[in-house]
N, C-alpha and C positions, 0 to 999 in steps of 0.2 A: 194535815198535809205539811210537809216538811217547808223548810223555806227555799228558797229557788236560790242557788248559787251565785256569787258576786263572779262578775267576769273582769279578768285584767286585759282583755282584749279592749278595751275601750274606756280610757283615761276619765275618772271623775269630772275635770277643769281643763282649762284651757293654760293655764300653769304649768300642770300635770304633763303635756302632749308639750308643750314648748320643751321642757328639762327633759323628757325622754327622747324628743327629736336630737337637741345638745347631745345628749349623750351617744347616740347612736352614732352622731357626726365624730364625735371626738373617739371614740373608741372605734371608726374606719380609718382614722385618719392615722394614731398611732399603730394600726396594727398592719395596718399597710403600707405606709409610709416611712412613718417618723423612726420606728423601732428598725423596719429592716435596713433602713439606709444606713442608719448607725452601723449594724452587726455587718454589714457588708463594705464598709468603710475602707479602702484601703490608700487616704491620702494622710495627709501629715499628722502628727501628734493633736496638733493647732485645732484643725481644722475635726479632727475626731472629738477635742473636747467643745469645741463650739457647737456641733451637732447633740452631744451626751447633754447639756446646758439647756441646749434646745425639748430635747426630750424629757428631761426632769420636768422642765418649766409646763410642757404639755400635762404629764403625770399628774403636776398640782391641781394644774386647769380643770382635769377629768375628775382629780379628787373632791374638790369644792362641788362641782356641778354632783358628785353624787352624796355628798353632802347637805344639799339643796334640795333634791329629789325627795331624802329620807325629809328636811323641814316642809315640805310640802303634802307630803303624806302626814305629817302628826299631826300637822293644821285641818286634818280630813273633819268633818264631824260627824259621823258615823263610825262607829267602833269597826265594825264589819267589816267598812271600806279600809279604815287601818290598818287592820289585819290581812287582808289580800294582797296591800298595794305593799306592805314589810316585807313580802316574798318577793317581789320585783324591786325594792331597794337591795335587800341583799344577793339578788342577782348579778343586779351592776356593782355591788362592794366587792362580791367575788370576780368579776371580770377584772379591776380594778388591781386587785391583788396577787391577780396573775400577770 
């Protein structure tokens, strides 16, 4: 009998389900938010690079949190679990990168 599929539908840790909740926050927050207020910006120079500042600094935020995701999956101790939950790290790398 073959072995039964590991599902990402349901986070190993409570670690796990905390940095994916983060990130789901943070990646509505810039994509609905932060990013279009900027592109839609039409007051002063000032005030557009204070928001662009804003929005880097989110960027890093998101960065690190999936940074943290991938250290939390290598910490897995099942090889199996490693390997499923890498497809859902570079899920959010690729969000990230767009």
């Amino acid at each position: 009998m073959p072995p039964l599929p590991l599902s990402t539908s349901t986070p190993p840790n409570d670690d796990i389900t905390a940095a994916l909740h983060s990130l789901s926050l943070r990646h509505a927050h810039l994509s609905t938010s932060s990013i279009p207020a900027l592109a839609q910006s039409t007051s002063s120079l000032k005030d557009q690079q204070v928001l662009a500042a804003q929005v880097r600094e989110d960027l890093d935020d998101y960065g690190r949190a999936v940074e943290n995701l991938e250290a939390l999956v290598e910490d897995l101790e099942r090889e199996r679990e490693k390997v499923a939950w890498r497809a859902v790290v570079l899920d959010w790398a690729d969000k990230y990168a767009r």
